[in-house]
One Martini backbone bead per residue (centre of mass of N, CA, C, O) as a GRO file, in nm:
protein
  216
    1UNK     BB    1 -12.238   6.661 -14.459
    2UNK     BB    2 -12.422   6.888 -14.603
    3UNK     BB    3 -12.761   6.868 -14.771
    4UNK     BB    4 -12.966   7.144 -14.922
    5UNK     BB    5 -13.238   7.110 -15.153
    6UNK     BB    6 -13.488   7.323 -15.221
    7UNK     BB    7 -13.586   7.507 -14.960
    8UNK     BB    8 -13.932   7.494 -14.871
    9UNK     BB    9 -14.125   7.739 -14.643
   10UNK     BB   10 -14.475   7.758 -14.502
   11UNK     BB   11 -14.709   7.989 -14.291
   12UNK     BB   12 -14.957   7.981 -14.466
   13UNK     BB   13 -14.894   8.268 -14.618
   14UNK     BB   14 -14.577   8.256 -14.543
   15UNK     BB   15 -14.270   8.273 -14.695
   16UNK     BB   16 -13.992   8.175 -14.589
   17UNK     BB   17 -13.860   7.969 -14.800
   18UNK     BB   18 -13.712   7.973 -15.174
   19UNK     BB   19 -13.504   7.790 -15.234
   20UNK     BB   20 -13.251   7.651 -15.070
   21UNK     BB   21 -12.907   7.610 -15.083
   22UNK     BB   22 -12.634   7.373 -14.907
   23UNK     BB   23 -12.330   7.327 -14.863
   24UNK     BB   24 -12.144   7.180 -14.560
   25UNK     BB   25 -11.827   7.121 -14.422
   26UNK     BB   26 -11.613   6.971 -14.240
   27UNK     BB   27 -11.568   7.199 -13.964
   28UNK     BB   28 -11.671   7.412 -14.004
   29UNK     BB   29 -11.760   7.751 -14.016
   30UNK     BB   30 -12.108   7.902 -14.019
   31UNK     BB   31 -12.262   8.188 -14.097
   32UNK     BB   32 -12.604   8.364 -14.054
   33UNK     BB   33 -12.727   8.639 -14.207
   34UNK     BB   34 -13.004   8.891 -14.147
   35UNK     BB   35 -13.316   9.032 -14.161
   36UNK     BB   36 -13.559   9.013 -13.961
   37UNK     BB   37 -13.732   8.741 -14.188
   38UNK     BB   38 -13.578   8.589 -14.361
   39UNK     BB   39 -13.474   8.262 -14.242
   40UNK     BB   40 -13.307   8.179 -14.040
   41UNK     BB   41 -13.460   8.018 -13.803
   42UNK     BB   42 -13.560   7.814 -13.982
   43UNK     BB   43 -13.348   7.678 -14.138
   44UNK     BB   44 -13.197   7.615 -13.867
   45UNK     BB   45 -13.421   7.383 -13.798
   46UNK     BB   46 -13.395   7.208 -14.038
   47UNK     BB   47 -13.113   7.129 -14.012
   48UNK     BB   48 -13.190   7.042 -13.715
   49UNK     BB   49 -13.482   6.885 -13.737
   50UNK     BB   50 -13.722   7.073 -13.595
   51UNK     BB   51 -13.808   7.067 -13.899
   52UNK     BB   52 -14.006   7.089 -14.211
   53UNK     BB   53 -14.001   7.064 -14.547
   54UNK     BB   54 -14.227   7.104 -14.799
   55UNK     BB   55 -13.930   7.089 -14.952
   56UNK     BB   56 -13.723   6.882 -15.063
   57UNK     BB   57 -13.368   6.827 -14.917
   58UNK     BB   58 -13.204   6.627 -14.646
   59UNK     BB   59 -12.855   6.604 -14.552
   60UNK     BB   60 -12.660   6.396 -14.303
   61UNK     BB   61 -12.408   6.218 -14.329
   62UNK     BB   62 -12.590   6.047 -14.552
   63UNK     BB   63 -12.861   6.136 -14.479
   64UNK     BB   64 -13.187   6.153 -14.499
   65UNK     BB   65 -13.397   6.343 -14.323
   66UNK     BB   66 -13.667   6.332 -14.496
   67UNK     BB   67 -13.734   6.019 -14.427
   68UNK     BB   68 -13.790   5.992 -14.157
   69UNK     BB   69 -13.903   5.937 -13.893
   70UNK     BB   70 -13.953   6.048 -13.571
   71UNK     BB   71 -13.809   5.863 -13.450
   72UNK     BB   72 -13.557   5.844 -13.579
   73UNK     BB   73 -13.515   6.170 -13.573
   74UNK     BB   74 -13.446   6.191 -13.303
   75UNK     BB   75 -13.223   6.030 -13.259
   76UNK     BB   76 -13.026   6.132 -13.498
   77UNK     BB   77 -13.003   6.414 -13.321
   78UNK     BB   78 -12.902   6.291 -13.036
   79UNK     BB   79 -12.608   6.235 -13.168
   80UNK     BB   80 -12.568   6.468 -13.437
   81UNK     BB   81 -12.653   6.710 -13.264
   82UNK     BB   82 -12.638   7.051 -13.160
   83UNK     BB   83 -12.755   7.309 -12.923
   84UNK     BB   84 -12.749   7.677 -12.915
   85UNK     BB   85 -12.938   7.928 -12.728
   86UNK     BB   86 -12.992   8.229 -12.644
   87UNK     BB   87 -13.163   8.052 -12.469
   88UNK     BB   88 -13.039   7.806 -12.282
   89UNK     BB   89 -13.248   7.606 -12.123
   90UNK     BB   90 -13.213   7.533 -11.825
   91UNK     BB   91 -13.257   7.352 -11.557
   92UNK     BB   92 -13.309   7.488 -11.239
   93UNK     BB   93 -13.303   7.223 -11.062
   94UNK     BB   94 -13.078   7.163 -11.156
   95UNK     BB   95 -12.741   7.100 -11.215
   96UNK     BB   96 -12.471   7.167 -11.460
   97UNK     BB   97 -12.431   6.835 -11.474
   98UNK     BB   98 -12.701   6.748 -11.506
   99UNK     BB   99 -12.768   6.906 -11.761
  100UNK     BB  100 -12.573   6.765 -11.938
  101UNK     BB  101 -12.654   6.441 -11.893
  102UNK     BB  102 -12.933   6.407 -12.071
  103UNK     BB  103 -12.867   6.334 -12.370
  104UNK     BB  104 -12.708   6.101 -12.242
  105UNK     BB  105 -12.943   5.954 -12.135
  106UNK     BB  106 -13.118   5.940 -12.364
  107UNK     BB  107 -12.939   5.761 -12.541
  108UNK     BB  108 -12.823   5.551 -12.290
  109UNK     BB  109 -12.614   5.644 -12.117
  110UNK     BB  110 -12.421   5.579 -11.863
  111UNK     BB  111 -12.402   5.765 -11.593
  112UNK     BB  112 -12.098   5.761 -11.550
  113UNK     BB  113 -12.008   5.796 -11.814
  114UNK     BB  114 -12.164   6.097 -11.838
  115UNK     BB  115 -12.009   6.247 -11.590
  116UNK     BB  116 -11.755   6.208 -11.704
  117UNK     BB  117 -11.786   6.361 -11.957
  118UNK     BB  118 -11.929   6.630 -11.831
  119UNK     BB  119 -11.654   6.672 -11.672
  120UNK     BB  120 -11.499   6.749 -11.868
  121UNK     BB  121 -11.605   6.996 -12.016
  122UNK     BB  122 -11.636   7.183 -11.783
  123UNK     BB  123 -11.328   7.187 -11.746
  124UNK     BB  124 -11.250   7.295 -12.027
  125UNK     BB  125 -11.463   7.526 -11.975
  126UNK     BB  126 -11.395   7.672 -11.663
  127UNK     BB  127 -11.620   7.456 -11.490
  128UNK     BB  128 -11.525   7.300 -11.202
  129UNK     BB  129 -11.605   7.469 -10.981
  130UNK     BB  130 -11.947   7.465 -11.053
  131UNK     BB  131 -12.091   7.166 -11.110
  132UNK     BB  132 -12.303   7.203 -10.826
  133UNK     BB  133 -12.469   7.438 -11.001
  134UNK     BB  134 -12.720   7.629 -11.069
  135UNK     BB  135 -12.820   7.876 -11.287
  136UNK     BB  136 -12.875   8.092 -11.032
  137UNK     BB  137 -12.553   8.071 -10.945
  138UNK     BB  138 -12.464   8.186 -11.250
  139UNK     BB  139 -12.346   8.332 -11.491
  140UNK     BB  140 -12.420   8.430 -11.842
  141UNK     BB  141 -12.156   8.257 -11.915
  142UNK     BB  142 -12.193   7.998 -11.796
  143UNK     BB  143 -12.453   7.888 -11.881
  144UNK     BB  144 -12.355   7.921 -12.193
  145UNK     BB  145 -12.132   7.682 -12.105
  146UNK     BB  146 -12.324   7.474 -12.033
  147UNK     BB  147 -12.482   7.408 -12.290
  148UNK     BB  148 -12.238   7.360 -12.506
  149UNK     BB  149 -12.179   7.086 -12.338
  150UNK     BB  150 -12.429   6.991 -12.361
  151UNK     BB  151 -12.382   7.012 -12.708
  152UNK     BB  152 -12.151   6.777 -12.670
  153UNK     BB  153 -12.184   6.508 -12.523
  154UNK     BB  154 -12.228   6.316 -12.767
  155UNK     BB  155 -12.035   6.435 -13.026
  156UNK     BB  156 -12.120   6.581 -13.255
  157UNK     BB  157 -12.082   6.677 -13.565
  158UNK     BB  158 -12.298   6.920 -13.512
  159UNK     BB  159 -12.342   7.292 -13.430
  160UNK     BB  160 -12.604   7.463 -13.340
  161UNK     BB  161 -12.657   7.863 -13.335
  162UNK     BB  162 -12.873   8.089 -13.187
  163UNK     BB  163 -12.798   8.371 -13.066
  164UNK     BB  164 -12.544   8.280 -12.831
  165UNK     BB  165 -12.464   8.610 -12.765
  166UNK     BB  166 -12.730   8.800 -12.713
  167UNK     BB  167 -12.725   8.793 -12.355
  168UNK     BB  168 -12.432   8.930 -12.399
  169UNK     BB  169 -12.167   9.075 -12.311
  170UNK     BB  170 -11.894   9.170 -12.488
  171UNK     BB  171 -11.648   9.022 -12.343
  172UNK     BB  172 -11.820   8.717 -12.346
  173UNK     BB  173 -11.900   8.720 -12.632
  174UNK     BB  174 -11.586   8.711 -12.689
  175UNK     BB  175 -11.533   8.419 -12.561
  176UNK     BB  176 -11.717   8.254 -12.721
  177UNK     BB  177 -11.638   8.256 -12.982
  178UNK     BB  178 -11.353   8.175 -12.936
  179UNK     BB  179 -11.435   7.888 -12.856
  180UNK     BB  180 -11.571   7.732 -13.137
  181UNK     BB  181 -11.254   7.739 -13.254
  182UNK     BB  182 -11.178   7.538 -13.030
  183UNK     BB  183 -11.344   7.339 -13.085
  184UNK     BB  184 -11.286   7.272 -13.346
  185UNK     BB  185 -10.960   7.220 -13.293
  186UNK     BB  186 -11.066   6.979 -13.078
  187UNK     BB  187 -11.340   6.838 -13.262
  188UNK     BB  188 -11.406   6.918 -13.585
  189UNK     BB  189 -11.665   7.025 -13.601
  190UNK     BB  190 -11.955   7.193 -13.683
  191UNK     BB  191 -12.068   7.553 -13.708
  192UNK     BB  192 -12.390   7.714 -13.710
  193UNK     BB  193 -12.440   8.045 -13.716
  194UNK     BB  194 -12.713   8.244 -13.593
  195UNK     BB  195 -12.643   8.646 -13.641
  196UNK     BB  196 -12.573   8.964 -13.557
  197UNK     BB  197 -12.303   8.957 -13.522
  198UNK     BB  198 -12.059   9.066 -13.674
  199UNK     BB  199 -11.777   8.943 -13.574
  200UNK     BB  200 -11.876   8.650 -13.573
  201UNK     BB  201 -11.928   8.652 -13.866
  202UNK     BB  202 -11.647   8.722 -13.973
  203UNK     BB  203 -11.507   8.513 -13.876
  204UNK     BB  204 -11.569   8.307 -14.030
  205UNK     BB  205 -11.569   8.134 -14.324
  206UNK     BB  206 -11.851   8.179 -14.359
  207UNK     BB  207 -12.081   8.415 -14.508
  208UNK     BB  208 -12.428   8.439 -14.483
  209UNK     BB  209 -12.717   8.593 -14.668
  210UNK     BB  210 -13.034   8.661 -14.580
  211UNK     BB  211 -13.331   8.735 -14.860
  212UNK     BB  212 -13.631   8.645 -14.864
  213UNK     BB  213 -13.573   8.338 -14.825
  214UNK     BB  214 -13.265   8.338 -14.906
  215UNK     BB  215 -12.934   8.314 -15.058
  216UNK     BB  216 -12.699   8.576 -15.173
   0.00000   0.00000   0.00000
């Protein structure tokens, strides 16, 4: 599914990743724990191909996605993985339906397709009644379901998520928690969460501990 091997990444004279290696088999959830400055969300931004390893390969799905070209990884990208981050990133302007149907429109996804796609998703997550509502008439674990959505749309093989419940109350974030493995055993998916949360940690198949730039 993923294989990362001897993944070196620094910022000027910054050494933030020294050498990690990592297979994630399919269906997984993996946390990845670590005080910050450890190379958690450069890691994660690696692997999900916002960033580049200064050496190293990374392979998703049997594709080597340091070999691509930045369009081929654009595509790669909006196909098969998905993000979830700390701060939902949702357009202002637009609905919560609009917000969702962005990425299938990137793929190139009809309309109608998109908005389909969109409405059963934003059902599936609680989100029914909400869906012509702007961001800034939902609450913070609305939004953050907005996005969740946004990050499912495509169908994506992994779902990538940074701090997903950092912004949010603890009984919110303890049902989104609980989202993550209803949607695994629901569609199978692969979820890697970079996590202060202990409890979200601890849940997971495998808990990573990252420090000094590597997974110990």
């Amino acid at each position: 599914m993923i294989k990362a091997n001897n993944i070196y990444k620094s910022y000027g004279t910054l050494n933030v990743l020294k050498g990690v290696s990592l297979t994630i088999n399919k269906g997984e959830i993996i946390s990845i724990v670590g005080a910050s400055g450890a190379g958690k969300t450069t890691l994660l931004h690696i692997l999900g191909t916002l960033d580049k390893a200064d050496n190293g390969t990374m392979e998703m799905n049997a594709v080597n996605t340091s070999s691509l070209s930045d369009k081929k990884l654009a595509k790669f990208r909006n196909k098969n993985i998905g993000f979830v981050f700390q701060f939902h990133h949702l357009l202002p302007e637009f609905t919560a339906l609009e917000n969702v149907c962005f990425p299938a429109f990137i793929a190139g996804t009809s309309k109608g397709e998109a908005e389909k796609k969109a409405t059963e998703l934003l059902e599936f997550l609680g989100l029914s009644q909400r869906m012509q509502h702007k961001p800034s008439e939902l609450s913070g674990g609305e939004q953050q379901r907005v996005a969740v959505a946004r990050a499912l749309i495509n169908n994506p093989s992994v779902i990538l998520a940074d701090e997903p419940s950092g912004n949010l109350d603890s009984n919110t974030a303890k049902e989104l928690h609980q989202l993550f493995f209803t949607l695994r055993e629901k569609f199978n998916q692969t979820f890697i969460i970079v996590t202060h949360n202990e409890e979200l940690a601890n849940m997971a198949d495998r808990k990573l501990i990252m420090r000094d730039g590597n997974i110990i």
